[in-house]
VOPAGU-2260 file (C-alpha; in pm, 1 decimal, decimal comma):
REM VOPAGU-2260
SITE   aa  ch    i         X         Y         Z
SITE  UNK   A    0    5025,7   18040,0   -6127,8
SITE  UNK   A    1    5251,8   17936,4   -5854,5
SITE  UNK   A    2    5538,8   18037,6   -5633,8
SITE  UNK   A    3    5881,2   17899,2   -5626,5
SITE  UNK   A    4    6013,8   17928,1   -5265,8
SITE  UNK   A    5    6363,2   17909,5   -5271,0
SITE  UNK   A    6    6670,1   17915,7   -4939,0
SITE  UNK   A    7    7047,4   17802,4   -4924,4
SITE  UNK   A    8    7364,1   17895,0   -4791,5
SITE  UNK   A    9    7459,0   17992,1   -5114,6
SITE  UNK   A   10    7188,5   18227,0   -5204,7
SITE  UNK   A   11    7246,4   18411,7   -4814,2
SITE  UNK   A   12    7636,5   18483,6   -4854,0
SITE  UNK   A   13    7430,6   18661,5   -5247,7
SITE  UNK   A   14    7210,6   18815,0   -5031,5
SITE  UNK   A   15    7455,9   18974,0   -4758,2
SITE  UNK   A   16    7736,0   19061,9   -5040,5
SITE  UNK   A   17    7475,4   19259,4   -5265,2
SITE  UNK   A   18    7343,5   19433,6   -4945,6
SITE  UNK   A   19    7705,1   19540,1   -4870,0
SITE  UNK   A   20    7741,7   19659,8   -5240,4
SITE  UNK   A   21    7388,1   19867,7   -5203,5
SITE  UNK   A   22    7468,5   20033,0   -4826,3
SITE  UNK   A   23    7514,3   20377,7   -5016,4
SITE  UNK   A   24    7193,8   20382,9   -5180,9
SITE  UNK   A   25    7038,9   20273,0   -4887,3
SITE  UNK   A   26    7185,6   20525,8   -4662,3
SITE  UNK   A   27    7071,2   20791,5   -4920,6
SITE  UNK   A   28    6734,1   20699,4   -4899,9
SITE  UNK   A   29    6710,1   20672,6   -4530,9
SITE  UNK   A   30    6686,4   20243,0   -4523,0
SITE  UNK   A   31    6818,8   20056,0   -4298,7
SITE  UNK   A   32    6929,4   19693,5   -4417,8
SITE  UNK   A   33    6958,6   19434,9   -4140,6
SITE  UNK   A   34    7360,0   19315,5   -4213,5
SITE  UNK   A   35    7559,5   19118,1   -3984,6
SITE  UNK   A   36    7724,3   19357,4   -3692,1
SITE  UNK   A   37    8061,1   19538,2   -3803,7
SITE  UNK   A   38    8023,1   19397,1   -4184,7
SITE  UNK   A   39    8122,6   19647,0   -4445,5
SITE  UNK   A   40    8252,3   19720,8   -4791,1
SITE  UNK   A   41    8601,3   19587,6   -4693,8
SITE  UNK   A   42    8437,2   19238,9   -4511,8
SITE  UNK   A   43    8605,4   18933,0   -4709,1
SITE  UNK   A   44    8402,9   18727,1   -4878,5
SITE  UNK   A   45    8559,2   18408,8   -4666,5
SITE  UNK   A   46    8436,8   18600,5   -4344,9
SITE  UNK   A   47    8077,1   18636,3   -4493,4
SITE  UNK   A   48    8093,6   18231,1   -4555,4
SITE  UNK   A   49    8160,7   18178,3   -4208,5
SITE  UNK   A   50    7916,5   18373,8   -4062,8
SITE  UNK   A   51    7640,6   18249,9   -4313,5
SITE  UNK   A   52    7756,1   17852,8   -4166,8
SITE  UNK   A   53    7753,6   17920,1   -3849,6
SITE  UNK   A   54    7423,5   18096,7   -3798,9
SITE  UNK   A   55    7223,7   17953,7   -4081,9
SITE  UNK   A   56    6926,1   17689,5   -3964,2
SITE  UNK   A   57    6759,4   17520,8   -4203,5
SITE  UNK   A   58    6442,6   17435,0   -4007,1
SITE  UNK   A   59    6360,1   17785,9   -3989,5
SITE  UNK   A   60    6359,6   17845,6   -4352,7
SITE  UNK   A   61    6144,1   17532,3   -4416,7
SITE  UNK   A   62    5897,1   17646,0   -4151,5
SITE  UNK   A   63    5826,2   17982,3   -4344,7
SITE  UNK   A   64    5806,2   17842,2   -4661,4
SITE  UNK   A   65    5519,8   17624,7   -4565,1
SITE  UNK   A   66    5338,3   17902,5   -4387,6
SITE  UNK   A   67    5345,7   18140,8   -4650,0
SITE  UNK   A   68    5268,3   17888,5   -4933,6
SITE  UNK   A   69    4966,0   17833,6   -4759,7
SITE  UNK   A   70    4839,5   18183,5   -4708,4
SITE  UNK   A   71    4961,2   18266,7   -5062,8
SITE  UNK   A   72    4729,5   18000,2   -5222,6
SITE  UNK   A   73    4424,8   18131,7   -4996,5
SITE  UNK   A   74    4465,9   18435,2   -5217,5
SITE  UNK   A   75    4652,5   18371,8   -5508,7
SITE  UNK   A   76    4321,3   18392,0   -5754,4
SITE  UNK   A   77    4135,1   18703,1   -5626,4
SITE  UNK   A   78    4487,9   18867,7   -5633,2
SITE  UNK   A   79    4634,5   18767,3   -5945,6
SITE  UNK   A   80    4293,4   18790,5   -6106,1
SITE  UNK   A   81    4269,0   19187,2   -5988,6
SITE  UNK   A   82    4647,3   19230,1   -6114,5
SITE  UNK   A   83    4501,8   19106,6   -6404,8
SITE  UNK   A   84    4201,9   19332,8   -6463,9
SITE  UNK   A   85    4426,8   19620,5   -6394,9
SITE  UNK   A   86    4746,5   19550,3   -6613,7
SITE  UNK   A   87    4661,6   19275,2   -6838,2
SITE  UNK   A   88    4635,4   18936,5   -6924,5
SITE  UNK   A   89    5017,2   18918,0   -7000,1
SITE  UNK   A   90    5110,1   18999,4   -6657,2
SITE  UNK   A   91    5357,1   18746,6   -6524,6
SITE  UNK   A   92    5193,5   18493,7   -6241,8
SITE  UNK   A   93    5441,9   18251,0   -6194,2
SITE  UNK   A   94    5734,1   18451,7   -5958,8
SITE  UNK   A   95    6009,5   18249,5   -5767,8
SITE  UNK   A   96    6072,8   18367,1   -5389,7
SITE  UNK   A   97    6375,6   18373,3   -5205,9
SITE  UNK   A   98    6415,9   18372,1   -4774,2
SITE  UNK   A   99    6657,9   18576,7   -4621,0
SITE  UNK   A  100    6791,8   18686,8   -4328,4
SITE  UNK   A  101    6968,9   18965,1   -4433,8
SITE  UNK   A  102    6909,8   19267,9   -4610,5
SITE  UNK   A  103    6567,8   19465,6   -4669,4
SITE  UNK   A  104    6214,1   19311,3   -4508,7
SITE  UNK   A  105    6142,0   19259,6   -4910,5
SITE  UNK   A  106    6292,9   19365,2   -5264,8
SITE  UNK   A  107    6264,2   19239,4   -5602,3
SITE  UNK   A  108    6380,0   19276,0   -5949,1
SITE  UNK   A  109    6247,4   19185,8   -6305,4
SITE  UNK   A  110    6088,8   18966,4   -6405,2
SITE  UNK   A  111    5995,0   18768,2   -6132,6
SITE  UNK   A  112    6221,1   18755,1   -5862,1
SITE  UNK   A  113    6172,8   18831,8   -5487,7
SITE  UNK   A  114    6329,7   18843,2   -5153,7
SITE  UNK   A  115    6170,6   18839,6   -4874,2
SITE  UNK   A  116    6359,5   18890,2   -4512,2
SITE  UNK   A  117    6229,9   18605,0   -4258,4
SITE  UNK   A  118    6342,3   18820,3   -3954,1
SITE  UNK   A  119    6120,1   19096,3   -4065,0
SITE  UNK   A  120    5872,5   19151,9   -3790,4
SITE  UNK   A  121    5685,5   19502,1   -3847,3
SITE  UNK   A  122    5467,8   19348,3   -4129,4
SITE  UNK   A  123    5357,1   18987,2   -4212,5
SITE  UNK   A  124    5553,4   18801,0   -4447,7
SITE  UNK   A  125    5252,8   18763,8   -4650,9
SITE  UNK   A  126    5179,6   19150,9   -4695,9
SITE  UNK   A  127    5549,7   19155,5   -4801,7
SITE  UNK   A  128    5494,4   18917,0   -5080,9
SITE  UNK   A  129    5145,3   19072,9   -5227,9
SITE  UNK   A  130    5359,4   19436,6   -5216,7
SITE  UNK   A  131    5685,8   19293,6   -5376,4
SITE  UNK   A  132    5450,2   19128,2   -5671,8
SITE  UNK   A  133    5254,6   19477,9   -5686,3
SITE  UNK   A  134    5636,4   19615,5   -5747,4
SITE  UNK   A  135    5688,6   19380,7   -6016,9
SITE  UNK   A  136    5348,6   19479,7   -6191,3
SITE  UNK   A  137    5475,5   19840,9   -6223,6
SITE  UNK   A  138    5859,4   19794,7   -6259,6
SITE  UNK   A  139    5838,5   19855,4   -6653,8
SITE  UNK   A  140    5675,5   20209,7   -6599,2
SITE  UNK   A  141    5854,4   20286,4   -6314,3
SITE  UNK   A  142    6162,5   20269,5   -6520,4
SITE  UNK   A  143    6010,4   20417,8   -6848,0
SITE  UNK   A  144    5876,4   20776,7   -6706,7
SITE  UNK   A  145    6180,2   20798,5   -6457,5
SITE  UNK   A  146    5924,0   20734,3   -6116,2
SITE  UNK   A  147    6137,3   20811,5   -5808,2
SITE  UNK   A  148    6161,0   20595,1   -5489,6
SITE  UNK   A  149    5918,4   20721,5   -5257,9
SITE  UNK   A  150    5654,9   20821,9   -5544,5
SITE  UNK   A  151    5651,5   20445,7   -5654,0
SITE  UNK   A  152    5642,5   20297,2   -5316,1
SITE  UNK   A  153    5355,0   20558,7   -5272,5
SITE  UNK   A  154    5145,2   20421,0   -5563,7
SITE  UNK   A  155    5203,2   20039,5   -5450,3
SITE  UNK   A  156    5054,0   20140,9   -5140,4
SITE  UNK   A  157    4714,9   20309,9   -5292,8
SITE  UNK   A  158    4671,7   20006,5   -5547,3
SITE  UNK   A  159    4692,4   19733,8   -5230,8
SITE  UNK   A  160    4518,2   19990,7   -5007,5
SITE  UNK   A  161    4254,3   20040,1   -5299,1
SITE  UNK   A  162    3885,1   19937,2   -5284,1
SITE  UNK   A  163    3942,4   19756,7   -5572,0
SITE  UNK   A  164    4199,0   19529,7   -5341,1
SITE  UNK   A  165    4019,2   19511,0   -5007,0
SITE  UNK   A  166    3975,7   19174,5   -5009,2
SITE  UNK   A  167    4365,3   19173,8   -4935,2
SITE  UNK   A  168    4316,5   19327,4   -4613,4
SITE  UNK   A  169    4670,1   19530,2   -4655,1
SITE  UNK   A  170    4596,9   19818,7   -4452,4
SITE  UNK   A  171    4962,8   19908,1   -4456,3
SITE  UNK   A  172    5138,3   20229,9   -4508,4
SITE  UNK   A  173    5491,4   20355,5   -4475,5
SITE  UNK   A  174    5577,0   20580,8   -4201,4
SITE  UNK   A  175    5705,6   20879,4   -4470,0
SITE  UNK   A  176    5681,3   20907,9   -4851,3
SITE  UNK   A  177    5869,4   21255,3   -4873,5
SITE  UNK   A  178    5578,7   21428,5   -4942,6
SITE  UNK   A  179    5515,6   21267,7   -5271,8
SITE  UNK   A  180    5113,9   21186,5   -5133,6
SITE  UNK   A  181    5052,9   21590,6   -5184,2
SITE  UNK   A  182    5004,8   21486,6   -5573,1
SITE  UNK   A  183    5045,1   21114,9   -5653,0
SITE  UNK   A  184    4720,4   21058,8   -5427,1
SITE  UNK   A  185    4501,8   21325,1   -5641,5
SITE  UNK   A  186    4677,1   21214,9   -5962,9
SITE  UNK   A  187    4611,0   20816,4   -5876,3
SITE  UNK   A  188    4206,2   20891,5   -5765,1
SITE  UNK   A  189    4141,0   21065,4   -6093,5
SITE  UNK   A  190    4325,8   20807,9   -6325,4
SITE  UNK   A  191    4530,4   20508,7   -6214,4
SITE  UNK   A  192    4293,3   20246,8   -6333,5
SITE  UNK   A  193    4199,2   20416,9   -6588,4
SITE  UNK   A  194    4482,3   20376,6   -6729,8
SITE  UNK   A  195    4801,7   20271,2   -6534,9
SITE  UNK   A  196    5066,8   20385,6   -6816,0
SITE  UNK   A  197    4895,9   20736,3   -6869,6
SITE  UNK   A  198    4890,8   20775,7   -6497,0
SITE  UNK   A  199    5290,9   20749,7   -6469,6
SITE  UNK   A  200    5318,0   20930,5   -6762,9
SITE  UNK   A  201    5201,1   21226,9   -6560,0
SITE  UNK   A  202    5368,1   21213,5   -6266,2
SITE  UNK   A  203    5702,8   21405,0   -6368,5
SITE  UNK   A  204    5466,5   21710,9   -6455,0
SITE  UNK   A  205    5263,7   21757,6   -6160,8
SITE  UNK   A  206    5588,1   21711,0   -5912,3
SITE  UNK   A  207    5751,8   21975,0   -6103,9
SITE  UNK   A  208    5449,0   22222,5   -6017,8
């Protein structure tokens, strides 16, 4: 079990070129990606590697990854060891982390990967890391039963919010779901860990009520 903490140059011109490339989804669902000032669709790819050298500092990067390193060992084995009891002993423990600037305060994408915005200040890194892995847990069924945005971010919150995780001290919730709480919350209490797959499995037919 480990993390892989990762930062370059490189990886923040990635970072602010697939943010571009994602500004219409994000704008449909109401995010709001931190992007350098007047960059767009149309900004050249030589302008974004001039910004990212001017403005990138490696010391701050360095000083992050020690810092949550730390805090992520403190509760790497109660964590993955309740990820464990809920979807598995296959799960996936090892996950490799990127630092940002740019972009969302967190994302990820399977199997392992995650980025994590170092200028995100509304929630500790930390919490960000713990709900990005939670993401990762449920990514499969997400995709399989068709889960929409705000009814997955929803459910990550009740697992990390769940008695079953209160050693993680989340106690963090986003300020609007859409009104997907009036039945994921009912649906999750009855069944979730239960059975996590038979719990998504539901969730098309009681939002169509």
């Amino acid at each position: 079990m480990s993390l892989k903490i990762k930062y370059s140059k490189e990886l923040e011109v990635e970072r602010i070129r697939n943010t571009l490339a994602k500004m219409d989804w994000y704008n449909q669902h109401g995010y709001r990606p931190m992007i350098p000032e007047n960059f767009g669709r149309e900004t050249s790819d030589k302008e974004i590697v001039r910004l990212v050298g001017k403005e990138y500092k490696d010391n701050k990067y360095v000083e992050v990854s020690k810092e949550l390193y730390g805090q992520y060992l403190a509760i790497e084995e109660a964590y993955i060891g309740g990820l464990k009891r809920t979807f598995g002993n296959t799960i996936s423990t090892d996950f490799e982390v990127i630092l940002t600037k740019y972009g969302m305060g967190g994302s990820y994408s399977l199997p392992n990967k995650i980025i994590i915005n170092i200028c995100f200040i509304r929630k500790p890194l930390i919490k960000i890391v713990i709900h990005e892995i939670c993401h990762l847990m449920i990514e499969t069924d997400i995709l399989k039963y068709g889960i929409l945005q705000r009814e997955k971010e929803r459910v990550v919150d009740l697992i990390l919010n769940s008695e079953k995780f209160s050693f993680l001290n989340y106690d963090w919730w986003q300020d609007s779901y859409d009104g997907t709480e009036k039945y994921i919350d009912d649906l999750f209490e009855k069944g979730f860990f239960k059975s996590p797959e038979k719990f998504f499995k539901k969730i098309s037919s009681v939002r169509n009520k």
